[in-house]
C-alpha positions as a Markdown table, in Angstrom:
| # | Residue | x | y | z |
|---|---|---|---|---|
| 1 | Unk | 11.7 | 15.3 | -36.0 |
| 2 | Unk | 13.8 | 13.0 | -33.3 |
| 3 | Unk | 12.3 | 12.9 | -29.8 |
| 4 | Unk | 13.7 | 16.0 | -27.9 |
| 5 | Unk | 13.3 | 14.6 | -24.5 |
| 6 | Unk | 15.4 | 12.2 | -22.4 |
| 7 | Unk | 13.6 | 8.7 | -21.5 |
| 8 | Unk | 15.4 | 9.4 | -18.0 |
| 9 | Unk | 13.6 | 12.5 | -17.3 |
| 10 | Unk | 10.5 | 11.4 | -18.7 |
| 11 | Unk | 9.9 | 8.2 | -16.9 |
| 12 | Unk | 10.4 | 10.4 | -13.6 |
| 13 | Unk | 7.1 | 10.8 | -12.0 |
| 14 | Unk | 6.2 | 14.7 | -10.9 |
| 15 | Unk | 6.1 | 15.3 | -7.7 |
| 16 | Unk | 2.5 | 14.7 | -5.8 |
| 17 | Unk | 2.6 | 17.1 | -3.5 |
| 18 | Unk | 1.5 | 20.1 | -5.7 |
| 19 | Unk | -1.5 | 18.5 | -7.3 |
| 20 | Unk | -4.0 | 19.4 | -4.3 |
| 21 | Unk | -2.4 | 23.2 | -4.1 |
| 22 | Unk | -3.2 | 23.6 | -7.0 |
| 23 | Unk | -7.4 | 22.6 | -6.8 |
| 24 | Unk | -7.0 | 24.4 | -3.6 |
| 25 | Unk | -5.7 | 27.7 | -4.6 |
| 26 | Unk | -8.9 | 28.2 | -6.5 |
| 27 | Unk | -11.2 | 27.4 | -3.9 |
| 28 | Unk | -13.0 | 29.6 | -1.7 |
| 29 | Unk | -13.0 | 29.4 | 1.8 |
| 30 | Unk | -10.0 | 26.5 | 1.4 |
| 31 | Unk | -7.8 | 25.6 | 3.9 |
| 32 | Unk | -4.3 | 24.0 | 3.4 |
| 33 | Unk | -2.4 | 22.5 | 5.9 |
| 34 | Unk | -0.2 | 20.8 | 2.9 |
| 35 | Unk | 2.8 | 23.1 | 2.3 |
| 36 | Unk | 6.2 | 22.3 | 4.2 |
| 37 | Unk | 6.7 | 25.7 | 5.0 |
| 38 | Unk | 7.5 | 28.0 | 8.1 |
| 39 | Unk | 4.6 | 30.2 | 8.6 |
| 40 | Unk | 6.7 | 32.7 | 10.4 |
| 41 | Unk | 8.2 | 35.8 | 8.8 |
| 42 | Unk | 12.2 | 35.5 | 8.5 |
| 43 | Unk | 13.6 | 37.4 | 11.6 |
| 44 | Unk | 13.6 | 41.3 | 11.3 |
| 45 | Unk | 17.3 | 41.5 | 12.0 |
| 46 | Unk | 18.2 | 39.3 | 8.7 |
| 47 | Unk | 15.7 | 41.1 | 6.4 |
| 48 | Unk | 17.2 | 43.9 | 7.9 |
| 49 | Unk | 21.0 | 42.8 | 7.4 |
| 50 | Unk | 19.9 | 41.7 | 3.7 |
| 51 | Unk | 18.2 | 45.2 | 2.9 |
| 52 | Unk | 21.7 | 46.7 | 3.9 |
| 53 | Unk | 23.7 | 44.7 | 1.7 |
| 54 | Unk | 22.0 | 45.7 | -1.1 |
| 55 | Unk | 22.2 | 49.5 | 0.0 |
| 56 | Unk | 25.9 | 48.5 | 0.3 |
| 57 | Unk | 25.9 | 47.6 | -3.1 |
| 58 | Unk | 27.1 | 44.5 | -2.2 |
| 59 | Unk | 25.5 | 42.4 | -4.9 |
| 60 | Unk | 28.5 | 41.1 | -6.9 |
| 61 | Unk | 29.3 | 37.2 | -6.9 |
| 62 | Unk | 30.7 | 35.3 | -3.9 |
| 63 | Unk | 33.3 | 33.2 | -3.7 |
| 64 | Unk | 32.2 | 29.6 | -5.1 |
| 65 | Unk | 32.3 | 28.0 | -2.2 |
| 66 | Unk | 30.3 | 30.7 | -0.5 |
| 67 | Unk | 31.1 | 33.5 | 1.9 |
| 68 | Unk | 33.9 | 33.1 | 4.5 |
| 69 | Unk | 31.8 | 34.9 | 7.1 |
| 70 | Unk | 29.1 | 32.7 | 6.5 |
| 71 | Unk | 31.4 | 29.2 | 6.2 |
| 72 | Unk | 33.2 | 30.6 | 9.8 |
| 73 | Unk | 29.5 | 31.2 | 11.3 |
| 74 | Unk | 28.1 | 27.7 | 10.1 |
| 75 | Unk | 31.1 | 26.2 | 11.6 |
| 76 | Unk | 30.9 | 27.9 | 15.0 |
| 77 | Unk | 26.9 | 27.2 | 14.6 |
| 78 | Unk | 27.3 | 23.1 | 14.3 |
| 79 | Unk | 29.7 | 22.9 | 16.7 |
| 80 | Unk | 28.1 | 24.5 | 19.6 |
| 81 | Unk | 24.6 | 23.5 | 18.5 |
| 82 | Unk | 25.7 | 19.7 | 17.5 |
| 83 | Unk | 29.2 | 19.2 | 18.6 |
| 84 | Unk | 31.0 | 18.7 | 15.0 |
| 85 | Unk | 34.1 | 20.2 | 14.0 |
| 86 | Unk | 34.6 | 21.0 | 10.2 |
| 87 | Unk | 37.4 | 23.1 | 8.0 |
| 88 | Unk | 35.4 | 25.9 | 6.7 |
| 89 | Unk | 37.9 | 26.2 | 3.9 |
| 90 | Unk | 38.6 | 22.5 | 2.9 |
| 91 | Unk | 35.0 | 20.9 | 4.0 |
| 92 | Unk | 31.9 | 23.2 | 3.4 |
| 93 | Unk | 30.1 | 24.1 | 0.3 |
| 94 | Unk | 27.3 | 27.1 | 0.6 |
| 95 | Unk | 24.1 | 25.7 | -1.9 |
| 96 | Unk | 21.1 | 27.4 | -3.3 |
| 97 | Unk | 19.0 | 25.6 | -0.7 |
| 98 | Unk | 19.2 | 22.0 | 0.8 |
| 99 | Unk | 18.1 | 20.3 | -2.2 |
| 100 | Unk | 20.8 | 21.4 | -4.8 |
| 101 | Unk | 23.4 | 19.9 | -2.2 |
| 102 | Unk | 21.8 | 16.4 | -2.2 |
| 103 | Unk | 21.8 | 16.7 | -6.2 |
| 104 | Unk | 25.4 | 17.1 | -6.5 |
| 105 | Unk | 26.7 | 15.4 | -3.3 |
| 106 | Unk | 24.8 | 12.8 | -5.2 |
| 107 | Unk | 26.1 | 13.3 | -8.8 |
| 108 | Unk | 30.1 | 13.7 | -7.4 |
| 109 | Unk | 29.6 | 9.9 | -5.4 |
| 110 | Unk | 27.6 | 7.9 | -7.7 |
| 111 | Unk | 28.7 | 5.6 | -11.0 |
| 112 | Unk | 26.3 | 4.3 | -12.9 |
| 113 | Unk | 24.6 | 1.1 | -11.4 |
| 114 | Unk | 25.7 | 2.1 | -7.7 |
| 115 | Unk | 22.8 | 1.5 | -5.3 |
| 116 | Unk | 21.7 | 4.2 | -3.2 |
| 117 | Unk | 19.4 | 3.3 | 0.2 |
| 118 | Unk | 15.9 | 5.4 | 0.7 |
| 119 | Unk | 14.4 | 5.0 | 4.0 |
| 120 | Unk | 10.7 | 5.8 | 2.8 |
| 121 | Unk | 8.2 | 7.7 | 3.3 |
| 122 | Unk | 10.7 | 10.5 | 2.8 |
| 123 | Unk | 10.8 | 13.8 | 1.2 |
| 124 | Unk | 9.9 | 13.6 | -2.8 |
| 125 | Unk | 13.8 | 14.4 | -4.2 |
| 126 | Unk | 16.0 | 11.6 | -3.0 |
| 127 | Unk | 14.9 | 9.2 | -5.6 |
| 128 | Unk | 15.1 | 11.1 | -8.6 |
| 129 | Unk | 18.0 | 12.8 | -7.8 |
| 130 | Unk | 19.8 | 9.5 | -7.7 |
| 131 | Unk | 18.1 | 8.2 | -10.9 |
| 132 | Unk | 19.5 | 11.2 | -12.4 |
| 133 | Unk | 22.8 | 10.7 | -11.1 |
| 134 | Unk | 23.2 | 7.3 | -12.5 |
| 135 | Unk | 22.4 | 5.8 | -9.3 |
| 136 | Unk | 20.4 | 2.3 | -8.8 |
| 137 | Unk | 17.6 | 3.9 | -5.7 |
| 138 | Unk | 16.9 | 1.0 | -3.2 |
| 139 | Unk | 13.9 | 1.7 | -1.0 |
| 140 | Unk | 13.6 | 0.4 | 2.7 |
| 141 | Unk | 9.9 | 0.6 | 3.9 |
| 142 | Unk | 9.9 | 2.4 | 7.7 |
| 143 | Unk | 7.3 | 1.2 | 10.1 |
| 144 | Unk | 4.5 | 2.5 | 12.2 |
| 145 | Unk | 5.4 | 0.3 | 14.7 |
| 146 | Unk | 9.1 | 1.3 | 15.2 |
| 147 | Unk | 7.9 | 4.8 | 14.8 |
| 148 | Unk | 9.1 | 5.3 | 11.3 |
| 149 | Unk | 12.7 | 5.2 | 12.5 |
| 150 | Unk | 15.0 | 3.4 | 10.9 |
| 151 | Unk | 16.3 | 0.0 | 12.0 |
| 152 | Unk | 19.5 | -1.7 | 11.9 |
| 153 | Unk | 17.9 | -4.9 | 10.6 |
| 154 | Unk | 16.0 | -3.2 | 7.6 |
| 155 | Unk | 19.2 | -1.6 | 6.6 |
| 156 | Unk | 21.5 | -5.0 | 6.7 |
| 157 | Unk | 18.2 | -6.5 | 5.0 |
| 158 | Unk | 18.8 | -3.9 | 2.1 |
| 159 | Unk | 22.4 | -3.8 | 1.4 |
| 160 | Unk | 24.5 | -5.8 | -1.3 |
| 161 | Unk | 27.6 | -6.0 | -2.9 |
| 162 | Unk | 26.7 | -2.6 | -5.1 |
| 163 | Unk | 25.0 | -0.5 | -2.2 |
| 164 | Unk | 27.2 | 2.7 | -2.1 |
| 165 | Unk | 25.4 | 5.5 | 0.0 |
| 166 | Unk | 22.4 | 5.2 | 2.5 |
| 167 | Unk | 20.3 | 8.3 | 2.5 |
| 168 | Unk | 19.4 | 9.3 | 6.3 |
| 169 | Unk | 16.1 | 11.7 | 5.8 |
| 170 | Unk | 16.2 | 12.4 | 9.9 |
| 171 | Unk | 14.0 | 14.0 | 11.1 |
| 172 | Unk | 12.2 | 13.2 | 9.1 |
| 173 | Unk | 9.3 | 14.7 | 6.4 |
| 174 | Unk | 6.6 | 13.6 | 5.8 |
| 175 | Unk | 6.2 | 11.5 | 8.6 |
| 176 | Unk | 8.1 | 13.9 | 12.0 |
| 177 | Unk | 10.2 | 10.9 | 13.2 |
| 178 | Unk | 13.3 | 11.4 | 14.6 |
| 179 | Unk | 16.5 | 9.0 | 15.3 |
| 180 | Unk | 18.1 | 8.8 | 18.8 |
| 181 | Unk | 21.7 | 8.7 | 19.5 |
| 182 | Unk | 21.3 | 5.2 | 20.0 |
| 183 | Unk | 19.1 | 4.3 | 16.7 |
| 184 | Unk | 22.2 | 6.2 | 15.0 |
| 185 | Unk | 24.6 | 4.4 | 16.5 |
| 186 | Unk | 22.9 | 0.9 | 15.5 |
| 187 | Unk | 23.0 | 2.0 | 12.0 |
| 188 | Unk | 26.4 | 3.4 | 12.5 |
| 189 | Unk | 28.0 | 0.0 | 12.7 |
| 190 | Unk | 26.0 | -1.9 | 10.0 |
| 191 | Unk | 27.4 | 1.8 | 7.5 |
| 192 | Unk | 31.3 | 1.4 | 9.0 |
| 193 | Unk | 31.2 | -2.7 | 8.8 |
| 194 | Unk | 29.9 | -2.5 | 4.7 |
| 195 | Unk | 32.0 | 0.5 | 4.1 |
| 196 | Unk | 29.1 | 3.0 | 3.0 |
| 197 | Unk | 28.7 | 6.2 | 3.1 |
| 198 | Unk | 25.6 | 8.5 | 4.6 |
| 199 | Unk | 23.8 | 11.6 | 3.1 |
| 200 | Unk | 22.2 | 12.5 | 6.2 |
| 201 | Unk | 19.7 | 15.4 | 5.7 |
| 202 | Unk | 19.5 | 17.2 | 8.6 |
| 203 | Unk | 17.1 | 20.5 | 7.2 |
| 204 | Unk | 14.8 | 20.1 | 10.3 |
| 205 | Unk | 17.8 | 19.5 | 13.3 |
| 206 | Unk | 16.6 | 22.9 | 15.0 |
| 207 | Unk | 12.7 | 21.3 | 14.9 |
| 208 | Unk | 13.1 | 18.4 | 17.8 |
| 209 | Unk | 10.6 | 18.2 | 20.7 |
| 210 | Unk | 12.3 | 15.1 | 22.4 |
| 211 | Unk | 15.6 | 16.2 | 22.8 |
| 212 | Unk | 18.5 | 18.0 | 21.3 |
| 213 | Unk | 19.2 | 16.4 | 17.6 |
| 214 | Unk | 22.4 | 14.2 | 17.0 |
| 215 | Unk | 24.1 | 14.4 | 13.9 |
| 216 | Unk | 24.9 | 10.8 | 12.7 |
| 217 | Unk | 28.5 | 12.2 | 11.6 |
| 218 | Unk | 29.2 | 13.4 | 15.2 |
| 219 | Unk | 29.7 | 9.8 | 16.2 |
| 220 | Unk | 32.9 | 7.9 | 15.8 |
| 221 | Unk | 34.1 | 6.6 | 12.9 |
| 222 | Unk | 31.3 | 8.4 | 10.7 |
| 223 | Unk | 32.4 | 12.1 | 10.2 |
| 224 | Unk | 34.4 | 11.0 | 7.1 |
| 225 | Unk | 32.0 | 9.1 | 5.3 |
| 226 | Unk | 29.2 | 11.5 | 5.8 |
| 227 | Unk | 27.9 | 14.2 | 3.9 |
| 228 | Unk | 26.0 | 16.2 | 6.3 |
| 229 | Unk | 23.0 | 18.9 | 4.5 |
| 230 | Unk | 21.4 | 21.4 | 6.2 |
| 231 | Unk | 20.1 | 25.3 | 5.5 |
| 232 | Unk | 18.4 | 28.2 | 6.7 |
| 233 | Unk | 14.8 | 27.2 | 5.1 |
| 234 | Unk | 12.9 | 25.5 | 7.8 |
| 235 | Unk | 14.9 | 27.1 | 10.9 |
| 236 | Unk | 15.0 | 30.5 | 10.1 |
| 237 | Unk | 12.3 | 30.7 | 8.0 |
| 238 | Unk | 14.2 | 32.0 | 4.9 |
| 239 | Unk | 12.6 | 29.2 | 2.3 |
| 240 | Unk | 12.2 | 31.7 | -0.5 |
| 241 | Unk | 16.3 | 33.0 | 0.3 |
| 242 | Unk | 17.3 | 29.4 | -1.1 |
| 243 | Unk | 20.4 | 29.0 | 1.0 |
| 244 | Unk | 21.8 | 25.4 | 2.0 |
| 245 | Unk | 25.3 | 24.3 | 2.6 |
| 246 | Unk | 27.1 | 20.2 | 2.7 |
| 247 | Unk | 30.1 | 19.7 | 4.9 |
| 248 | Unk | 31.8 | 16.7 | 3.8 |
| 249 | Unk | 35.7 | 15.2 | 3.9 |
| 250 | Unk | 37.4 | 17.3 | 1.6 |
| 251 | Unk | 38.1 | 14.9 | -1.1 |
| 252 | Unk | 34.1 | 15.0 | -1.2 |
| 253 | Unk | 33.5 | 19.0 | -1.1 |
| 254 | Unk | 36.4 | 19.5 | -4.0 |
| 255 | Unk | 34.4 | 17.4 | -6.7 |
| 256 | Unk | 30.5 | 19.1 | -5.2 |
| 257 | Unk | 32.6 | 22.4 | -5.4 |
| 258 | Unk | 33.3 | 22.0 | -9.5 |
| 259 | Unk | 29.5 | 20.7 | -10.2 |
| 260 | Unk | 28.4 | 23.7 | -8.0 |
| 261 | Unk | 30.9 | 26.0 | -10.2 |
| 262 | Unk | 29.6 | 24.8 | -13.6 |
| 263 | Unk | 26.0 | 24.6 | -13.0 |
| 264 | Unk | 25.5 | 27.2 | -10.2 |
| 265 | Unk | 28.1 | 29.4 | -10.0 |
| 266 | Unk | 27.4 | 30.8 | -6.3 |
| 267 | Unk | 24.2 | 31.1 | -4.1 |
| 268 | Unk | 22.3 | 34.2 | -3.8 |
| 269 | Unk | 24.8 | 36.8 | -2.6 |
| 270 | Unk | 22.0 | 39.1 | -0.5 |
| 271 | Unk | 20.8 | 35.6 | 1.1 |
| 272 | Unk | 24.6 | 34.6 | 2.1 |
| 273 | Unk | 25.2 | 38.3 | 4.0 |
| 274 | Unk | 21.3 | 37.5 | 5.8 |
| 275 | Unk | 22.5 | 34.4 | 6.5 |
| 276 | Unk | 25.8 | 35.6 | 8.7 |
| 277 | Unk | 23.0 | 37.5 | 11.0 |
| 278 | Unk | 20.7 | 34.5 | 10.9 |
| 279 | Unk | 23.5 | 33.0 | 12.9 |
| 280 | Unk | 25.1 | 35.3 | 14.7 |
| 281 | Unk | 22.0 | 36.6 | 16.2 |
| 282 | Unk | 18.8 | 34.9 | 16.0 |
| 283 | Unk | 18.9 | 31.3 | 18.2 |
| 284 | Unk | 16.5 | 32.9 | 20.4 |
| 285 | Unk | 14.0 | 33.2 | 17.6 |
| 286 | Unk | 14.7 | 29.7 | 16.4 |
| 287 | Unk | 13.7 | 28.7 | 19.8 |
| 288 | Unk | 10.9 | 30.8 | 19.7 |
| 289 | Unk | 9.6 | 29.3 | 16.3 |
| 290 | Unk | 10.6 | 25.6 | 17.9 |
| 291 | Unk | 8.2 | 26.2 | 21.0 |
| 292 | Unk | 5.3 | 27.7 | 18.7 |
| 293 | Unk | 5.7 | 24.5 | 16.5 |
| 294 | Unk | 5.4 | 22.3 | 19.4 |
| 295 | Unk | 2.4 | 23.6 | 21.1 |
| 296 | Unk | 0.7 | 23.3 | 17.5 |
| 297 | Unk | 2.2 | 19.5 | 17.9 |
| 298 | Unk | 0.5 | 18.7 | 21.2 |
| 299 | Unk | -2.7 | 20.0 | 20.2 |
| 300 | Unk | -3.2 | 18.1 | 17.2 |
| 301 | Unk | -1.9 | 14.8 | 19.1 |
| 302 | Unk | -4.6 | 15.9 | 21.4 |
| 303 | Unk | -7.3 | 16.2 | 18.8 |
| 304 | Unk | -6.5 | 12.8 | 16.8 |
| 305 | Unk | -7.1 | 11.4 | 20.2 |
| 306 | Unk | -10.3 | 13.0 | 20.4 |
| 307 | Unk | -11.3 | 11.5 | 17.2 |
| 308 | Unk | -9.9 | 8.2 | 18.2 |
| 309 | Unk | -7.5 | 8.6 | 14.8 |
| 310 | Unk | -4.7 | 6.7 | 15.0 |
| 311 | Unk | -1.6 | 8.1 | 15.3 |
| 312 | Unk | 1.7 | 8.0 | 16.7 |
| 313 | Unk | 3.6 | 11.1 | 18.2 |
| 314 | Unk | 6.1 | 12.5 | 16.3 |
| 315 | Unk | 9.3 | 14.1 | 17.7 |
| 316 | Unk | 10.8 | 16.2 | 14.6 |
| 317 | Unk | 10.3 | 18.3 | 12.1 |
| 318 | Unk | 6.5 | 20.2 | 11.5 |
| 319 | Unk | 4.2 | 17.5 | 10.0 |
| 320 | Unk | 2.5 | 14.5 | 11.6 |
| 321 | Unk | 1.4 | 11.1 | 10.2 |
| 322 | Unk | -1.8 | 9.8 | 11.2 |
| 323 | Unk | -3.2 | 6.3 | 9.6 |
| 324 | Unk | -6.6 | 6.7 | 8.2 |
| 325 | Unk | -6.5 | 2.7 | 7.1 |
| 326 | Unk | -9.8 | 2.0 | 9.1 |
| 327 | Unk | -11.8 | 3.8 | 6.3 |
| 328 | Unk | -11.0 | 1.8 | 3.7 |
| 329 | Unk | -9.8 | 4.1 | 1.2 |
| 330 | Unk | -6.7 | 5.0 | -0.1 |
| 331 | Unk | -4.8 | 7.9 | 1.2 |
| 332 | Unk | -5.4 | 10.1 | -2.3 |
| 333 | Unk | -9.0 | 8.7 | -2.0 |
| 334 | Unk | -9.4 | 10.3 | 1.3 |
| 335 | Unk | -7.2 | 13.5 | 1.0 |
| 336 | Unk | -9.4 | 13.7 | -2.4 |
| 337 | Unk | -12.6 | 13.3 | -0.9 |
| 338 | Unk | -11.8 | 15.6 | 2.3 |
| 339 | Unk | -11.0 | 18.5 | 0.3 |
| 340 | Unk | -14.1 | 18.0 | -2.2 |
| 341 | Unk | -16.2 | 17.9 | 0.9 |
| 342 | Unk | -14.9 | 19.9 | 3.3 |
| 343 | Unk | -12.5 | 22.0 | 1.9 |
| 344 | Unk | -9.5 | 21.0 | 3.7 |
| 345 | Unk | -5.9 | 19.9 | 1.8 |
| 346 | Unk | -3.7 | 18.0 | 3.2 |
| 347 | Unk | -1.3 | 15.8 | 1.3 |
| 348 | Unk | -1.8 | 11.6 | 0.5 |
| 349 | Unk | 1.4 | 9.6 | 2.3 |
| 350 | Unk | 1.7 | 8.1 | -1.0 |
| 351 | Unk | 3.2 | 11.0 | -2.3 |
| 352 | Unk | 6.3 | 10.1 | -0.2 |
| 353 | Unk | 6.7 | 6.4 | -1.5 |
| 354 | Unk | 4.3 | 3.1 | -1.9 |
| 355 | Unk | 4.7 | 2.6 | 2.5 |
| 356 | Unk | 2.8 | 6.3 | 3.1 |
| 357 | Unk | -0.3 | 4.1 | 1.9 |
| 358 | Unk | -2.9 | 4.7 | 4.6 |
| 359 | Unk | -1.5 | 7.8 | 6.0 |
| 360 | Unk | -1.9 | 11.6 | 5.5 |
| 361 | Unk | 0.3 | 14.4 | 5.9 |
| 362 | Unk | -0.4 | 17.1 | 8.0 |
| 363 | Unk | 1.6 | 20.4 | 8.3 |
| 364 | Unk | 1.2 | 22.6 | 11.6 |
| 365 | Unk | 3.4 | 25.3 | 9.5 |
| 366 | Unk | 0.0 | 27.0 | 10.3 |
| 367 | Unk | -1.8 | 29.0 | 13.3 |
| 368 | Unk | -3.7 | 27.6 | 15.7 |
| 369 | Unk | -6.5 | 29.3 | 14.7 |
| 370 | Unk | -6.3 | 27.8 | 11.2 |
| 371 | Unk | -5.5 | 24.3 | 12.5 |
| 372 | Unk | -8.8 | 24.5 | 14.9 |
| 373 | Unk | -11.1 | 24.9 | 11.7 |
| 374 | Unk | -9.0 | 22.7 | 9.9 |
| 375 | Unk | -9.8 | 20.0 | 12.5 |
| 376 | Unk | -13.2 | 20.9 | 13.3 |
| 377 | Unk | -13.7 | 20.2 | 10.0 |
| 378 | Unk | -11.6 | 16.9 | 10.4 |
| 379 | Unk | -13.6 | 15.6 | 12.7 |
| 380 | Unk | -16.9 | 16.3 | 10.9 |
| 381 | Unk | -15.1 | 14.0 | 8.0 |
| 382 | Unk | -14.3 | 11.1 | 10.0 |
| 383 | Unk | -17.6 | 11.0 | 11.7 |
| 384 | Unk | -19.4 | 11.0 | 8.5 |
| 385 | Unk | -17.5 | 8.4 | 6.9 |
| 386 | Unk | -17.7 | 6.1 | 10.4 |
| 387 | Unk | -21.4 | 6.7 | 10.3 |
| 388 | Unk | -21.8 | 5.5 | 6.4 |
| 389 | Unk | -19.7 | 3.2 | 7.5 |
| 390 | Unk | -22.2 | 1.3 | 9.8 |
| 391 | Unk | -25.3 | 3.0 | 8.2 |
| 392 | Unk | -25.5 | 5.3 | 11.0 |
């Protein structure tokens, strides 16, 4: 019998990530501070909104494209929250979730051979996606020392004559880095002087602790060569709803929208009608949420510190980066050996790309009561290996 499988497919690695859930869900007295989820339950007034649709009987399929109540409140949303301006009819496309909208913005923009830049570490999807889109993926290693933001002169570095799209994962997972208005506008210029374009994945926007986020395509000259993604998952803590949306030029959007109609059809109805209350209604317990995740920020800054663990402070997102190269191990080696030993799972840098060598990733999705044993237990780690170390 011929091979049923596709060589493309199979010489895509699985995802990293999952491996230690999955020795962790079977252990007793485990603690994760892996997953890349909100810990909060989804606001009361859109589980509510979502139970009445389906008393409604509202549970037929949406337009393609997505509800125009929703497309109307996500316009109204990025303009007051970010200061873009999109055609809800002509330049938005409502996805199952963030990460079917990087597949197909993706799979409309890409011939086979174009180049596609990956600021790494980054989250796990951006590379395969683009394998399986025909694309050529071109990684740029981010630094510790410019914070893991991305750099003007690491991006002209990485371009050539077939480099279509630069993927902007900001801010950013695994590492909470964030780009300024002025680090965007740096890369701005190299993007409109080569004539690229810019998937800028914008998932954690609400999730700053620095300052208010800036959208890339809300600078000049960069609205029309970017496709903006964002969703409800990390904001509103509706991960399991899978709800996303792109806003693009139109000429962009038309092309996702037939993908989306063949292989999707619409996103989840029930999720779209939550979603219209998720905006209408609930930036107060986004901001709620956004305080929580900071004061679980600060205190784990304050507790590397403490354990004189490297580590710079991140401004984004819910996950923080801290080196562990002094030990001498590799980051798998070391999130391996922490959970065998203390029970504790967090997630190897490596499982982001080759540059998350040396570094962990650590969620504070969690409560504080759950980070405090986590780091007490941290701590007992790292002393133990510093005193083997020096025969202590």
């Amino acid at each position: 019998m011929r091979n049923p499988l596709s060589k493309t497919i199979v010489e895509i690695q699985p995802s990293g990530i999952r491996k230690f859930f999955d020795i962790v869900s079977e252990m007793q007295d485990a603690i994760s501070l892996g997953v890349g989820e909100p810990d909060f339950d989804t606001p009361w007034r859109v589980r509510d909104e979502a139970i009445c649709s389906l008393e409604r009987g509202r549970t037929f399929y949406t337009s393609n494209a997505g509800l125009k109540e929703l497309k109307i409140e996500i316009a109204k949303y990025l303009n007051r929250r970010f200061d873009l301006t999109y055609d809800y009819a002509k330049e938005m496309l409502v996805t199952v979730g963030g990460s079917e909208a990087i597949d197909i913005a993706l799979r409309t923009m890409l011939d086979p051979g174009d180049e596609v830049l990956i600021p790494q570490p980054s989250y796990v999807s951006y590379l395969p996606c683009t394998v399986l889109a025909g694309g050529v993926p071109v990684v740029i290693d981010l630094k510790e020392e410019n914070q893991f933001r991305l750099t003007a002169e690491e991006l002209e570095n990485a371009i050539t004559d077939k480099t279509k799209i630069l993927v902007m994962p900001f801010p950013n997972n695994p590492t909470g880095a964030i780009m300024e208005k002025s680090d965007l506008e740096a890369i701005a210029e190299v993007v409109i002087k080569h004539d690229l374009f810019v998937l800028s994945d914008e998932i954690y926007a609400e999730l700053t602790y620095l300052e208010n986020h800036v959208s890339i395509a809300s600078l000049p000259g960069m609205k029309e060569r970017t496709v903006l993604i964002n969703g409800f998952s990390k904001s509103h803590a509706m991960t399991g709803w899978r709800l996303g949306y792109a806003c693009a030029p139109e000429i962009i959007i038309k092309q996702m929208l037939k993908i989306h109609q063949y292989a999707i059809m619409c996103a989840p109805t029930t999720s779209q009608y939550a979603a219209v209350e998720a905006l209408r209604h609930c930036d107060e317990d986004v901001a709620h949420m956004r305080e929580e995740y900071n004061g679980r920020r600060r205190y784990l800054l304050h507790r590397f510190e403490e354990m004189h663990l490297q580590c710079f402070e991140p401004f984004g997102a819910f996950y923080i980066f801290p080196s562990i190269k002094e030990f001498g191990m590799t980051s798998e080696e070391f999130a391996t050996e922490f959970l065998n030993r203390k029970k504790v799972a967090v997630v190897p840098g490596t499982a982001f790309g080759a540059c998350g060598e040396g570094f962990l990733r650590i969620s504070y999705a969690y409560s504080l009561e759950d980070l405090k044993k986590a780091l007490d237990r941290m701590e007992e780690f790292v002393t133990e290996l510093r005193n083997e170390r020096t025969g202590a």
